[in-house]
N, C-alpha and C positions, 0 to 999 in steps of 0.2 A: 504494500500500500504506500501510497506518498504521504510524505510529511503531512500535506494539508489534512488528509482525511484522517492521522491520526489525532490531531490539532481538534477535528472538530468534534468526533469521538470522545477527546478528553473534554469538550467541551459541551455537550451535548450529550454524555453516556443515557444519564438519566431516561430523558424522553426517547432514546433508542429500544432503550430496554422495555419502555413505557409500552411504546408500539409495538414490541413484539408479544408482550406480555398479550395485550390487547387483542392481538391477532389470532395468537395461542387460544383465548377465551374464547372468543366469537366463531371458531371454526370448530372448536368441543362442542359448544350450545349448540350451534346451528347441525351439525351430527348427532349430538343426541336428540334433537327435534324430529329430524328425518328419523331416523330409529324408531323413537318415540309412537310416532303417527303410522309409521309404517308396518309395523310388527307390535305393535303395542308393551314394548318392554322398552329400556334404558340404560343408558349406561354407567353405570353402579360408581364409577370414581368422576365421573363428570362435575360434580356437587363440590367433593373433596380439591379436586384441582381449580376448581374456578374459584373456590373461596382461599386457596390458600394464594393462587394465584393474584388476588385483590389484596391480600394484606402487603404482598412487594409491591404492588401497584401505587399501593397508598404512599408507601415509606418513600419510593423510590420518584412520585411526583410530587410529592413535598420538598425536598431535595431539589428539584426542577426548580419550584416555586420558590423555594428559598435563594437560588442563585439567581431568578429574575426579579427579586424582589417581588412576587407578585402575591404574600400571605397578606391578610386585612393587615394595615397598619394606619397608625397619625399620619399620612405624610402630609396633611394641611397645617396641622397644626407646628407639625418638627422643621421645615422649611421657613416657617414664624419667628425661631427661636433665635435668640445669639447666637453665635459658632462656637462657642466656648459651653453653652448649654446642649447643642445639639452633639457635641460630640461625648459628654457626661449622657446622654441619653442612649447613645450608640453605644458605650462601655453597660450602661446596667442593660441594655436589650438582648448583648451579646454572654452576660453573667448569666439574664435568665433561661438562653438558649443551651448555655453549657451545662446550670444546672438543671434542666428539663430533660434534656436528650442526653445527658451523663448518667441519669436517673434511671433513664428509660433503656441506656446499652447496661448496664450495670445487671439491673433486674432481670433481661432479657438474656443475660449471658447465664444468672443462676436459674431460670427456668430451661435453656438448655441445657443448663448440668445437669441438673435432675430428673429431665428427658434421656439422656444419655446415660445415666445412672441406672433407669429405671426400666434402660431399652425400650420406651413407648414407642408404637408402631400406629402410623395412622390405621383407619379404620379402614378404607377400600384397598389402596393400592398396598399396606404394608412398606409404606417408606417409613425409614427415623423420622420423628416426628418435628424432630432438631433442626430437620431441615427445614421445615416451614417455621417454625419460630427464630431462624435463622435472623430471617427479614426483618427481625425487629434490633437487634445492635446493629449488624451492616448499614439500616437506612439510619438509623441515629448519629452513626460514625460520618455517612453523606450528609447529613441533614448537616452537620455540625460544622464539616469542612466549607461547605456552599455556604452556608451563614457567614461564615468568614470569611469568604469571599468577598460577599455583597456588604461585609461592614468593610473594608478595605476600601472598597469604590466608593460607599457613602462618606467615609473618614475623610477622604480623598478632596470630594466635595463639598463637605462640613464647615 
């Protein structure tokens, strides 16, 4: 691959992933629909995958969101401020981001220990379960890097 496209990869993982995730989903439903209708039965891990599927979906477009700056925020108000206030607002925005999603890979790392511990097996397909609760430190650890990101550019113009 050329430089450029691994450029925008790093820059853009998220919503790559997003779309595929996305594609991944809509092509299960739409075969277990057809299935469904057609034979009158189902496909027993369709459920399993598209829900666990939605939990990386979530963590990993949050992450998106948090590098375009696009989560609800003040920005009428923080654009209002001093420079010297706005950027005391960018240090406690980015404290709560650290402690929120520190919290949140933290916890997420001792419920897959204990998944792993306890060898839990999802219910359809028999995968570790660790793997789907995976999604929640990995996107915490993105959420956390992209935040930092977008206070960098904000600081920048602060």
């Amino acid at each position: 691959m050329r430089r450029r496209h691994w450029i925008w990869l790093r820059d853009n993982f998220e919503e790559a992933f997003c779309a595929l995730l996305l594609l991944v989903m809509a092509g299960i439903a739409f075969a277990n629909v057809l299935i469904r209708y057609g034979t009158n039965y189902s496909f027993a891990f369709a459920e399993e995958v598209e829900v666990s599927a939605l939990v990386y979906l979530t963590v990993f477009g949050a992450a998106a969101a948090f590098r375009r700056g696009l989560h609800l925020g003040l920005h009428f108000l923080f654009v209002r401020f001093p420079r010297p206030l706005r950027r005391l607002v960018l240090i406690f925005s980015m404290a709560l981001i650290l402690w929120v999603f520190g919290a949140l890979f933290l916890y997420g790392c001792l419920q897959m220990q204990d998944e792993m511990a306890l060898r839990t097996l999802s219910e359809a397909l028999q995968v570790p379960q660790w793997a789907y609760t995976l999604a929640v430190p990995v996107g915490s650890v993105l959420i956390v890097l992209r935040a930092m990101q977008r206070t960098i550019v904000l600081w920048r113009d602060a």
